[in-house]
C-alpha positions, -999 to +999 in steps of 0.1 A: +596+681-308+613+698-280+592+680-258+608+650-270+635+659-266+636+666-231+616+638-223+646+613-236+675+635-221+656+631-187+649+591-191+686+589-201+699+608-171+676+586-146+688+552-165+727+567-160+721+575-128+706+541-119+736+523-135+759+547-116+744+535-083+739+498-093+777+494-101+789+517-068+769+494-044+782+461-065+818+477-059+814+485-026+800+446-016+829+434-037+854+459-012+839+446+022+839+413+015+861+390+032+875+376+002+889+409-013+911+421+010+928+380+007+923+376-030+914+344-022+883+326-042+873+301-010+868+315+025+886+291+053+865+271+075+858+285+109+864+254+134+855+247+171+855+216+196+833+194+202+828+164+224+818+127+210+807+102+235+798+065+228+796+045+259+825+047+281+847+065+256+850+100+248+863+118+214+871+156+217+866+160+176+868+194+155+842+205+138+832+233+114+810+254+102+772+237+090+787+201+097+762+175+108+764+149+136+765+120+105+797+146+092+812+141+124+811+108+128+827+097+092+852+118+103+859+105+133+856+068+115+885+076+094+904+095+121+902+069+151+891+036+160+853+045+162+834+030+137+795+024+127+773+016+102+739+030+090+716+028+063+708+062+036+674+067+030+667+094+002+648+122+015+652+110+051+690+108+056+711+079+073+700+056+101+725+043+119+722+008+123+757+001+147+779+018+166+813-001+177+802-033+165+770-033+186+735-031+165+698-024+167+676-052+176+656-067+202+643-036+208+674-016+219+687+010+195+711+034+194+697+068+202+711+107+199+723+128+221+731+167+224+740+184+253+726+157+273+693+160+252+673+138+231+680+149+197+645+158+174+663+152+141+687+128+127+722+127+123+721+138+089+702+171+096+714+179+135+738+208+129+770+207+157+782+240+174+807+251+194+810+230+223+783+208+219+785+169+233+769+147+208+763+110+228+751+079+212+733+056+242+724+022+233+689+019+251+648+006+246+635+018+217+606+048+228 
């Protein structure tokens, strides 16, 4: 009996002392995170600039954190007199069919730029960064 005894005082002290230091390290997150010392529920947006070129005109366009090429441009869209048009494919995200009123065919097409680079994902997945140039060139397909 006494061994039982001792055997459930120790697995109650390790199962206090793993709550103790489950809810200290919870607390402590909670205190280093940004959002405590603000009280605020939604952490604001870092932004930086970025450069938008299409042809002969250039957009200096803010951007934030995680936002796409295709994020970008809607914004610019509603913003400015750039406009274009694409096509959403499920799974493989937008292809952009015109840009300024000009469109794909005969086999020229628009094709992406970054940093003076051709782009190896699309518009919908290329993530922008600080001071990044995203062009659109309207050349031969590949």
């Amino acid at each position: 009996m006494k061994k039982q005894i001792i055997f459930i005082g120790f697995v109650a002290v390790v199962v206090i002392t793993a709550t103790f230091i489950y809810v200290s390290r919870e607390n402590v997150s909670v205190l280093t995170s940004p959002l405590a010392s603000t009280g605020s529920t939604s952490s604001p947006q870092a932004t930086s600039q970025a450069t938008f070129k299409v042809g002969d005109t250039t957009y200096s366009i803010e951007v934030t954190h995680g936002e796409t090429v295709i994020d970008a441009m809607r914004a610019l869209a509603s913003t400015s007199d750039f406009a274009y048009t694409g096509k959403d494919y499920p799974g493989l995200g937008v292809f952009v069919d015109s840009i300024t009123g000009k469109k794909n065919g005969n086999n020229m097409y628009w094709i992406l730029y970054i940093n003076g680079t051709v782009s190896t994902s699309g518009a919908s997945v290329t993530v922008l960064g600080a001071g990044d140039t995203v062009e659109w060139k309207y050349e031969k397909s590949f």
